[in-house]
N, C-alpha and C positions, 0 to 999 in steps of 0.2 A: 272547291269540291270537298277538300275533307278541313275540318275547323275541331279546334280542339277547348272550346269555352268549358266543355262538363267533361273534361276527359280526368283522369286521375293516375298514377301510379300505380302500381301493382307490384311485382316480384321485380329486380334488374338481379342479374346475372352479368359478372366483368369477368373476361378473360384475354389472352394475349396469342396472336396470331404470327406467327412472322413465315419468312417462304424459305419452303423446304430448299429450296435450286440454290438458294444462299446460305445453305446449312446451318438456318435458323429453325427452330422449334416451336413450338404452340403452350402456351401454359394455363391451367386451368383453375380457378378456383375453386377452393373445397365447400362454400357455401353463399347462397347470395348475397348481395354487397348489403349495408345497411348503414341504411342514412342517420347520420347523430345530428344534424342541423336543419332547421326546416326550411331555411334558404334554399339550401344546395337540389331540396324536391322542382319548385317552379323551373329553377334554372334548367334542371336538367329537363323541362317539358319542352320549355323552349327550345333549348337544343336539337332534342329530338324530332319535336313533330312541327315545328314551325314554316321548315323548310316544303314542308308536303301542303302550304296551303298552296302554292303554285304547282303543282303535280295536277296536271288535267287528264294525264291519261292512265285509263286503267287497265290494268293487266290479271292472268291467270296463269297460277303456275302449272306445268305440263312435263314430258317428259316422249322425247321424238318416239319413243314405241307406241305412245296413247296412253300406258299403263300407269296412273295417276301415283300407284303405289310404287314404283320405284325416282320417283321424284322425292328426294333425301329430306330437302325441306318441307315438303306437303306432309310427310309422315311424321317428322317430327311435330310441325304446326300441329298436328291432325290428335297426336298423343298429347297434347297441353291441354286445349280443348275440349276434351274428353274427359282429362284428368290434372286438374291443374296441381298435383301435386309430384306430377312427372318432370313441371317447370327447368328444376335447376338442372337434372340430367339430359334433359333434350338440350340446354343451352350447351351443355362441356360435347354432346356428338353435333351439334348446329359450326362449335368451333374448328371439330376434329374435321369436317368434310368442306368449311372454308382453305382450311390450312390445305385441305388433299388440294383443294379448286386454283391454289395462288404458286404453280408452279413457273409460269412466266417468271424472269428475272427481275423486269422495271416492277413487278408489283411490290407495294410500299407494305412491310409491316404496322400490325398496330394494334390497340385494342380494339375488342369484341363486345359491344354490349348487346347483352337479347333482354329484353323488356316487355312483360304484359300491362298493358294496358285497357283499363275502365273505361266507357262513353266515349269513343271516339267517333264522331262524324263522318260519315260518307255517302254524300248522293239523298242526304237526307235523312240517314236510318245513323242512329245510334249502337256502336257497335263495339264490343271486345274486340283488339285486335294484338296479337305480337308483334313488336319491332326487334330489327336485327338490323345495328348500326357499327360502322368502321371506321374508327379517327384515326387517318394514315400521316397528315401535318401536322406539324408540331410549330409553336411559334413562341417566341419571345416577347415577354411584355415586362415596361417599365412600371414600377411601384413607386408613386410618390408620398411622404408621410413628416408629420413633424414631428422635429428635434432637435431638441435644447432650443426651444425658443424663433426655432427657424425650420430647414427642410430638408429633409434625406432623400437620396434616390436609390432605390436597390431595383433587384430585376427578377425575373424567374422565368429560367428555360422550361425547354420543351411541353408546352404550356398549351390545355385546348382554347380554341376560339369557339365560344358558342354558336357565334351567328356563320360558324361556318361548317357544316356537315360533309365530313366527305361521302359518305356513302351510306344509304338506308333506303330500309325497306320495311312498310305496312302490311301483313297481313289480317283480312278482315275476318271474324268467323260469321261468315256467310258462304253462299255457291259453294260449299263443298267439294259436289261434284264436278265441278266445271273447274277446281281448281284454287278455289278462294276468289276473291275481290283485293289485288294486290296495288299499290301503287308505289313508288322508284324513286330514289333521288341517287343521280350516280354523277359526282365529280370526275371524272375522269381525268386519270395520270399516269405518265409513264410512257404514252404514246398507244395510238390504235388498238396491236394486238394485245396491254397487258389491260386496256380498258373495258374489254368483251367479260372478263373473267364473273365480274360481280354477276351482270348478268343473264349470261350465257351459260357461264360454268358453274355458278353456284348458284344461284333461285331457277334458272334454267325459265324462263320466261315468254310470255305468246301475247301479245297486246286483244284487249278487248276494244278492236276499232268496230265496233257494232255501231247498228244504226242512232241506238239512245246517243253513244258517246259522240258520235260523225251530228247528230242534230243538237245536243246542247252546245258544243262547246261552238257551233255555227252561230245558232243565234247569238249564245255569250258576246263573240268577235263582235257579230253586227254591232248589237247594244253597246258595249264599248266603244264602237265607231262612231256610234250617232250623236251620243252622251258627251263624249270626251274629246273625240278629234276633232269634227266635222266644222267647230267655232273657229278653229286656226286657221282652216281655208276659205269658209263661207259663212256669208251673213244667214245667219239660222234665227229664228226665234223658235221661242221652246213649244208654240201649236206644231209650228213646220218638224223640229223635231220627233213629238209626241205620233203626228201623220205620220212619220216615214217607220216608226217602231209598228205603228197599227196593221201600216201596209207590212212589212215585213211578218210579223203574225196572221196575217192574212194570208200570205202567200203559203207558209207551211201549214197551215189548219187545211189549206184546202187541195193541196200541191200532195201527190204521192209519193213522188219522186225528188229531189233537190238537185235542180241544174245551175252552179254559179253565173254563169252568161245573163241564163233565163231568170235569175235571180235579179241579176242586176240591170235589166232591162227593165225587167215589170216594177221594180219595186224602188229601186233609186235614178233611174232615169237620165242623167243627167253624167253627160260624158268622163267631164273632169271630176265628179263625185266615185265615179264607178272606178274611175283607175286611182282616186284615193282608197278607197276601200280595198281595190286588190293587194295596193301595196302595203297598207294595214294589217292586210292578212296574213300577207306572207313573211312580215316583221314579228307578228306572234308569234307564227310557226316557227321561227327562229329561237325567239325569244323564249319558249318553251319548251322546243321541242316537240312539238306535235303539229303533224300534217292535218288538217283539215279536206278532203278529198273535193273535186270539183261536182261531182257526182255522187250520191247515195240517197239510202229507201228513209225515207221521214219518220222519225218513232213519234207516235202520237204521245206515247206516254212523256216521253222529254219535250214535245211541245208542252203540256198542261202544264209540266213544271216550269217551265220556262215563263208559260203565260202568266205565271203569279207575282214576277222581280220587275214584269216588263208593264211600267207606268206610265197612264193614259190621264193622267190629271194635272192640270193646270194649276196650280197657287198662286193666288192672288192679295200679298199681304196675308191680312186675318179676316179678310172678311169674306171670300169666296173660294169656291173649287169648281172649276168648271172641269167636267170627265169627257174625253172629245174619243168618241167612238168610229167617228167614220170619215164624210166630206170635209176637210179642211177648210174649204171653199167659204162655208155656210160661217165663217168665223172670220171674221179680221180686226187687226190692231189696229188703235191709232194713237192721237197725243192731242186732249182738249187743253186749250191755250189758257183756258178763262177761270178751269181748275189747275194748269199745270199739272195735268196727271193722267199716265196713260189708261188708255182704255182698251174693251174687247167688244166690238157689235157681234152678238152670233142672232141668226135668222133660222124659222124652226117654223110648224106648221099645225101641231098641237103640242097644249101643254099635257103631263102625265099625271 
């Protein structure tokens, strides 16, 4: 859902958060960070936005009266984006209403980076968006290097791990009014209640489980099921597979409604496939984070999109492509003895 291939740096802003309830303080810097190595750019993209390509769901921020303007972060985001030269000051009050937000005691100090961002991907559209990241673990790593002739080991504490984010947050400038197009990554530590803060207490957050998001990321499941799994339990070849994506396309182009049951009745039939796939599902939704609902209204717009990734074409070596649009039936494999090499009879009625 969100890819960062043309994304870029913009402004970062570093400051330090710690919790009031532990009579720690917040500290702010007086101007934003600046990079002297051009290593240290990619790294930190990585860091940042790597972890949001598994972020499937999306969220708007809100505020339980309705009132879009007293949502702290909406108004800050909202003054960048207007003005991006308000950048470093909205980052030191983005710290100052984290620091209000982290009054539980399990909450972990740490830095605060707020970061714009160029070309960022989501849902298709290329977009500016602000990040507002928290690295509350620290870890230790061993340095190996030579000397005199042979090997040193030294060390260095409290040290970030790239590939490990504890807590960020995408805002897209887009939907405005509805809040932005926000998406979450949130580690969670310290235990239940000090894990709500990120984002309860500080982006204050409403998920956009709409029908677009409730119908991509169904298909997505499927397709990942048909593709990936369905060889470990069953003898498939890739016409059988390529039919059951068709049929599945088929069902929501035409279906108003999405019933999982009636889904997998009409469209993969087959008893022991159909309680693979539930248990598939519900292994994602673990694995991600997002529920998937048994029921909801079909957005045609997330079908077309969907219809574009989801591949009806057979490869044959290099010398053919057969596109298999409907009957399976009309197509079968075999294996000539006299060529040693298999083949496809498909049967048809005119040619085009």
């Amino acid at each position: 859902m969100v890819t960062f291939f043309e994304a870029s740096l913009g402004i970062i802003s570093v400051h330090h958060v710690g919790n009031p309830s532990q009579g720690e303080m917040y500290s702010l810097s007086p101007q934003p960070l600046e990079l002297k190595d051009d290593v240290i750019g990619p790294l930190l993209l990585q860091y940042f936005l790597k972890p949001f390509e598994k972020a499937n769901e999306v969220y708007h921020l809100m505020h339980s009266s309705d009132d879009l303007a007293l949502n702290e972060v909406h108004h800050f985001t909202t003054a960048v984006f207007d003005d991006k030269g308000k950048f470093h000051e909205a980052s030191e009050q983005m710290a100052k209403h984290l620091y209000a937000s982290s009054t539980h005691p399990n909450i972990k100090g740490g830095e605060l980076y707020v970061v714009y961002f160029n070309n960022v991907q989501i849902e298709g559209e290329l977009l500016d968006a602000i990040g507002i990241f928290k690295s509350e673990n620290k870890e230790t790593y061993l340095k190996v290097y030579p000397d005199k002739g042979g090997f040193a080991v030294d060390y260095e504490q409290d040290a970030i791990n790239i590939n490990k984010l504890d807590k960020g947050v995408l805002i897209f400038n887009v939907e405005k009014e509805n809040g932005y197009k926000v998406v979450v990554v949130d580690k969670a530590t310290g235990g239940q209640e000090a894990a709500v803060y990120w984002k309860d207490e500080f982006l204050q957050l409403k998920i956009r489980n709409d029908s677009f998001n409730q119908t991509s990321n169904a298909l997505g499941v499927y397709k990942n099921f048909v593709t990936n799994k369905l060889d470990e339990e069953f003898e498939m070849t890739k016409a059988d597979k390529i039919d059951l994506l068709n049929r599945s396309m088929k069902y929501f182009k035409e279906k108003e409604t999405f019933d999982l049951d009636e889904f997998a009745d009409e469209v993969i039939s087959n008893p022991e496939a159909i309680e693979s796939f539930k248990t598939f599902k519900n292994s994602y939704e673990e694995e991600f984070d997002t529920k998937i609902a048994d029921t909801f209204e079909i957005s045609d717009n997330a079908v077309k999109k969907q219809a574009r990734v989801y591949k009806s074409v057979l490869k044959l070596d290099k010398n053919f492509h057969i596109y298999i649009h409907g009957n399976k039936d009309l197509i079968e494999k075999g294996f000539d003895d006299g060529k040693a090499m298999n083949y496809y009879k498909v049967f048809f009625n005119q040619e085009a």
